[in-house]
C-alpha positions in Angstrom: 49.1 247.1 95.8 45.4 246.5 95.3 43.9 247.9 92.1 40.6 249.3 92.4 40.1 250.6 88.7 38.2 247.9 87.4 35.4 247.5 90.3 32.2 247.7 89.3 30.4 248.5 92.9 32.2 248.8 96.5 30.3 247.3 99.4 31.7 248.0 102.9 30.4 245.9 105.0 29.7 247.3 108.7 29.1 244.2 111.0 32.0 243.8 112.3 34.1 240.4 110.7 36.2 237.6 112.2 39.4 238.1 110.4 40.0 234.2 110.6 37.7 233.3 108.3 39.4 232.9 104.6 37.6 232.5 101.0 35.1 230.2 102.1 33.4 232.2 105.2 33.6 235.3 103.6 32.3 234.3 100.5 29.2 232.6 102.5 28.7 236.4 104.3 28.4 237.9 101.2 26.1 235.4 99.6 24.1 235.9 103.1 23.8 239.3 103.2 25.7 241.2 100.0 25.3 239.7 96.8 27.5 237.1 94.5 31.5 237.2 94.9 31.9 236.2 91.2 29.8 239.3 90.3 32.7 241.6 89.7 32.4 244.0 92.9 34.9 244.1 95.7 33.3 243.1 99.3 35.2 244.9 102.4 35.2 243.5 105.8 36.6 245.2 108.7 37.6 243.7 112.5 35.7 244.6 115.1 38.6 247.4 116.5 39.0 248.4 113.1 42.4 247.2 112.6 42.5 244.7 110.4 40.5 244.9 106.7 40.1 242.4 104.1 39.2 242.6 100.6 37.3 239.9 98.5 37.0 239.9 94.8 36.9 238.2 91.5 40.0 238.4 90.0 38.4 237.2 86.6 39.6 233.2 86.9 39.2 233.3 90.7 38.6 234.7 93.8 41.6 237.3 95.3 41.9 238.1 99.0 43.9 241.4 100.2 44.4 242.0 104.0 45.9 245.0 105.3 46.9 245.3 109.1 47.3 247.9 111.2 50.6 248.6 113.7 48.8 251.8 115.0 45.7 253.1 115.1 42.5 252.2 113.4 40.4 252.2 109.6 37.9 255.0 110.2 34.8 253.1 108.6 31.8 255.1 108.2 28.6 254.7 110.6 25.5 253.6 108.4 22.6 252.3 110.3 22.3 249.6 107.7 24.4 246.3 107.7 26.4 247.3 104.9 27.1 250.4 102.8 28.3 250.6 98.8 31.5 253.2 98.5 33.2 255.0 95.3 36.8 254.2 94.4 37.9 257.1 96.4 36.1 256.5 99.4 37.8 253.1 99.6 41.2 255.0 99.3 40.6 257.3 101.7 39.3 254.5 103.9 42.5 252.3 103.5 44.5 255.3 103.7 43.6 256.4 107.1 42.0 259.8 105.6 39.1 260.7 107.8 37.1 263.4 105.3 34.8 265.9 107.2 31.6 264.8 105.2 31.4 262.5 102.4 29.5 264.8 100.0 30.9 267.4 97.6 31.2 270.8 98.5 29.5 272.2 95.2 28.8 271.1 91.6 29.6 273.5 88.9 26.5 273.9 87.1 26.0 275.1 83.4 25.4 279.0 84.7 28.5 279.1 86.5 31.3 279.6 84.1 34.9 279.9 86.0 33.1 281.4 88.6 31.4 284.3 87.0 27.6 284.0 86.7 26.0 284.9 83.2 
């Protein structure tokens, strides 16, 4: 299982990905387009039907590739107009959980005059 507790930043990137390509071309997409892969942050790539996903990172000594596949259905990535987006740890769950959530933003944020639902 992939741990995603130490990640610094998530980038998802949109354009859709040969899944052939291995440490070497991915690690060339994301110095094209992304960043650095020995910065820390986890680079997502996803097919171009969405059902296959790969995950590049430093693993501290090295880089670590993790590739999930799909028997059924497909990753529900997000639609950005930009080439890539950046995602929170539970985004990338949800994402490589098959979760679709209805919008991406919190519903509310309790706010120092709201105490247990009572406004003083």
């Amino acid at each position: 299982m992939l741990s995603i507790g130490g990640a610094s930043r998530i980038f998802l990137c949109l354009r859709p990905t040969d899944m052939r390509r291995s440490f070497t071309g991915l690690s060339a997409l994301v110095y094209e387009h992304l960043g650095r892969p020995d910065d820390g942050a986890y680079y997502v790539f996803v097919n171009r039907r969405r059902t296959h996903v790969k995950i590049l990172y430093w693993d501290g000594d090295g880089l670590a590739l993790w590739y999930k596949r799909l028997e059924k259905g497909c990753f529900a990535v997000p639609s950005y107009r930009d080439g890539h987006a950046e995602l929170d740890r539970r985004h990338l769950a949800l994402l490589l959980e098959g979760v679709v959530p209805l919008r991406l933003k919190p519903r509310f944020r309790l706010g120092k005059t709201c105490t247990y639902g009572i406004n003083s």
